[in-house]
C-alpha positions as CSV (number, residue, x, y, z in Angstrom):
1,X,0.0,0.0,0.0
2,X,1.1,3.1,-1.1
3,X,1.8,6.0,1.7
4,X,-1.0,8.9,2.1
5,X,0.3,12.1,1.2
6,X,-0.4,15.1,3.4
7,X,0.1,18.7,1.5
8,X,0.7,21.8,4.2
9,X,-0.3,25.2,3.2
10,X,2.0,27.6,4.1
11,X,1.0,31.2,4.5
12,X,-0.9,31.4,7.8
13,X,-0.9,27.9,8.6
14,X,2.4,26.9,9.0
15,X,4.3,30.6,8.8
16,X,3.7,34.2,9.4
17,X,3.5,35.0,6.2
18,X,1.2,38.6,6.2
19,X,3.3,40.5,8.8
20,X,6.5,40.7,6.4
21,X,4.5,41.0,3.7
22,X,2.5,44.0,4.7
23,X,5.9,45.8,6.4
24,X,7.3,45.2,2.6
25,X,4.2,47.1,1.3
26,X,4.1,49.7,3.7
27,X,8.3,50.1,3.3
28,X,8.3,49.4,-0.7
29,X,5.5,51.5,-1.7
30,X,5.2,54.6,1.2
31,X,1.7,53.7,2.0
32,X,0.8,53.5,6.0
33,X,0.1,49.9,7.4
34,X,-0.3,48.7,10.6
35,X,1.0,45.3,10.2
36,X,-0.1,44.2,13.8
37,X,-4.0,44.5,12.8
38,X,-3.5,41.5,10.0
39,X,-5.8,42.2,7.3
40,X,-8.8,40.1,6.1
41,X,-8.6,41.2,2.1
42,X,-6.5,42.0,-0.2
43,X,-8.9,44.8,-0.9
44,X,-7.9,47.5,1.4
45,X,-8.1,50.9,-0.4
46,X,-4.3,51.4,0.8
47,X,-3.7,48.5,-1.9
48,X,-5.8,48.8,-4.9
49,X,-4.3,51.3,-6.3
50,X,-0.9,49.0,-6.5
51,X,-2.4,45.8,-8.3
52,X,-0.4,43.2,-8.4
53,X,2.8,45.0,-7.5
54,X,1.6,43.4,-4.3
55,X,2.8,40.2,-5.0
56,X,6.3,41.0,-6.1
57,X,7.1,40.3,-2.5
58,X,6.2,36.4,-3.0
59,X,8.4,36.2,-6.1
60,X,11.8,37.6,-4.3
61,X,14.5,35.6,-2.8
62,X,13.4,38.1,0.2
63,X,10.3,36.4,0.9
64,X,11.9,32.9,1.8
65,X,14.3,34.7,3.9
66,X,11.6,36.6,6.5
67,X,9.3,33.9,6.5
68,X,9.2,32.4,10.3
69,X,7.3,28.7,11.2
70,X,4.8,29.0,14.1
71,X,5.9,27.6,17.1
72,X,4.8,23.8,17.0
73,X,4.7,23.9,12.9
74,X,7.7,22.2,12.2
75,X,7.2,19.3,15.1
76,X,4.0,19.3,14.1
77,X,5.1,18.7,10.3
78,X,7.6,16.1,11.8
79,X,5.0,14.0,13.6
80,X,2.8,13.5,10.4
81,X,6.0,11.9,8.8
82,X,7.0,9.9,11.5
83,X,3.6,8.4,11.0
84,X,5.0,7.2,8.0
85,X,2.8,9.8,6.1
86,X,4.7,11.6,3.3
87,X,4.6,15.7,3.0
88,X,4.5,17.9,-0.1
């Protein structure tokens, strides 16, 4: 039997992924953020006008460099494979 493979999302799940992201808006672009508050769309009038300069961020070397786990997301990620579970 073949192993069940579990796939993790990453942004918010695993990692804080919004806080450097919206401090990299706020720094690239000059626009006022308050990181701390989160955000529940990408639809805040402080980003529309910027499009999809937005996601810049995720395609920068940058972004894998800022990104912290959670506490407990990488034991937790290790317990699923010492289930014998594989993760993508």
């Amino acid at each position: 039997m073949r192993p069940w493979i579990i796939g993790f999302d990453v942004d918010e799940v695993l990692a804080d992924l919004h806080t450097p992201w919206i401090e990299w808006i706020g720094k690239t672009f000059h626009v006022p953020v308050q990181p701390e508050l989160g955000f529940s769309s990408w639809e805040f009038p402080e980003f529309q006008h910027l499009g999809p300069l937005v996601y810049d961020f995720i395609a920068t070397s940058s972004y894998y460099r800022v990104i912290q786990p959670f506490v407990g997301a990488l034991d937790a990620v290790k317990a699923v494979r010492v289930l014998g579970y594989k993760v993508r």
